[in-house]
C-alpha positions, 0 to 999 in steps of 0.5 A: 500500500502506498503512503497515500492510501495509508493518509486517506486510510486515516482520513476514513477511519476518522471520519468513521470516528467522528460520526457517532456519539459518546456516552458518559465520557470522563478522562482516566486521571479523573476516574482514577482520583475519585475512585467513584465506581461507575453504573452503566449498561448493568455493570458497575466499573471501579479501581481504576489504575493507569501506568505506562507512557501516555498519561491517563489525563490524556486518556478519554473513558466512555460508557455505554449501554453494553461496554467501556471505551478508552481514546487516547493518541497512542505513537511513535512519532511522539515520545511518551505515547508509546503505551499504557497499562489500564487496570480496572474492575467489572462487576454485576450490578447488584440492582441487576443480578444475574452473570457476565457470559463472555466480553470482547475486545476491539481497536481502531483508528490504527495507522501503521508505515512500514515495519511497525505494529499496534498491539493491545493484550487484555487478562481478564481474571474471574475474582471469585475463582481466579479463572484467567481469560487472556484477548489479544487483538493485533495490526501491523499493515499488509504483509506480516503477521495475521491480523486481528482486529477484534477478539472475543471470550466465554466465561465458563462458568459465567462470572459476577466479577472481573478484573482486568488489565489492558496494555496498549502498546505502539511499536516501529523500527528506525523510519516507520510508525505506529499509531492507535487511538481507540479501544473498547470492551464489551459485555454480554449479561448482568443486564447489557443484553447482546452487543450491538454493533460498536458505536465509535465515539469521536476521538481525542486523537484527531492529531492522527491524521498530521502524525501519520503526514508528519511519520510518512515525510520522515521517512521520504527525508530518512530515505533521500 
C-alpha cells in the first residue's frame, strides 16, 4: 500500500470516528482520583489504575449501554505515547443480578508505515475463582503477521466479577510508525443484553491524521 492510501486510510477511519456519539465520557486521571465506581449498561466499573507512557489525563473513558471505551493518541512519532497499562474492575450490578457470559475486545483508528505494529493484550481474571481469560487483538499493515482486529471470550462458568488489565502498546523500527487511538470492551449479561454493533465515539486523537503526514515525510527525508 502506498503512503497515500495509508493518509486517506486515516482520513476514513476518522471520519468513521467522528460520526457517532459518546456516552458518559470522563478522562482516566479523573476516574482514577475519585475512585467513584461507575453504573452503566448493568455493570458497575471501579479501581481504576493507569501506568505506562501516555498519561491517563490524556486518556478519554466512555460508557455505554453494553461496554467501556478508552481514546487516547497512542505513537511513535511522539515520545511518551508509546503505551499504557489500564487496570480496572467489572462487576454485576447488584440492582441487576444475574452473570457476565463472555466480553470482547476491539481497536481502531490504527495507522501503521512500514515495519511497525499496534498491539493491545487484555487478562481478564474471574475474582471469585481466579479463572484467567487472556484477548489479544493485533495490526501491523499488509504483509506480516495475521491480523486481528477484534477478539472475543466465554466465561465458563459465567462470572459476577472481573478484573482486568489492558496494555496498549505502539511499536516501529528506525523510519516507520505506529499509531492507535481507540479501544473498547464489551459485555454480554448482568443486564447489557447482546452487543450491538460498536458505536465509535469521536476521538481525542484527531492529531492522527498530521502524525501519520508528519511519520510518512520522515521517512521520504530518512530515505533521500
Amino acid at each position: 500500500m502506498s503512503y497515500a492510501k495509508y493518509a486517506l486510510t486515516a482520513v476514513g477511519v476518522l471520519g468513521l470516528l467522528g460520526a457517532a456519539t459518546a456516552a458518559r465520557a470522563t478522562t482516566l486521571a479523573d476516574l482514577i482520583s475519585s475512585g467513584t465506581p461507575v453504573t452503566s449498561g448493568g455493570v458497575v466499573y471501579s479501581n481504576f489504575s493507569e501506568t505506562g507512557k501516555l498519561a491517563a489525563s490524556s486518556i478519554v473513558v466512555n460508557f455505554t449501554s453494553n461496554g467501556v471505551q478508552f481514546t487516547g493518541n497512542w505513537n511513535t512519532l511522539m515520545p511518551g505515547n508509546n503505551n499504557a497499562v489500564i487496570g480496572y474492575n467489572v462487576a454485576v450490578n447488584p440492582a441487576v443480578g444475574g452473570t457476565l457470559t463472555s466480553s470482547g475486545l476491539f481497536f481502531a483508528g490504527q495507522v501503521i508505515v512500514h515495519n511497525a505494529s499496534a498491539t493491545v493484550a487484555e487478562s481478564l481474571t474471574d475474582t471469585k475463582t481466579g479463572k484467567p481469560y487472556n484477548m489479544n487483538v493485533y495490526y501491523d499493515g499488509p504483509g506480516g503477521l495475521t491480523d486481528n482486529l477484534s477478539a472475543n471470550v466465554n466465561f465458563n462458568p459465567a462470572v459476577t466479577s472481573l478484573k482486568i488489565i489492558k496494555t496498549i502498546d505502539v511499536a516501529a523500527s528506525f523510519g516507520a510508525f505506529a499509531s492507535l487511538n481507540f479501544v473498547e470492551n464489551n459485555f454480554t449479561g448482568g443486564g447489557t443484553g447482546a452487543p450491538p454493533p460498536p458505536v465509535i465515539p469521536e476521538p481525542m486523537g484527531l492529531a492522527l491524521l498530521p502524525l501519520a503526514l508528519a511519520a510518512l515525510g520522515l521517512r521520504k527525508k530518512l530515505g533521500s
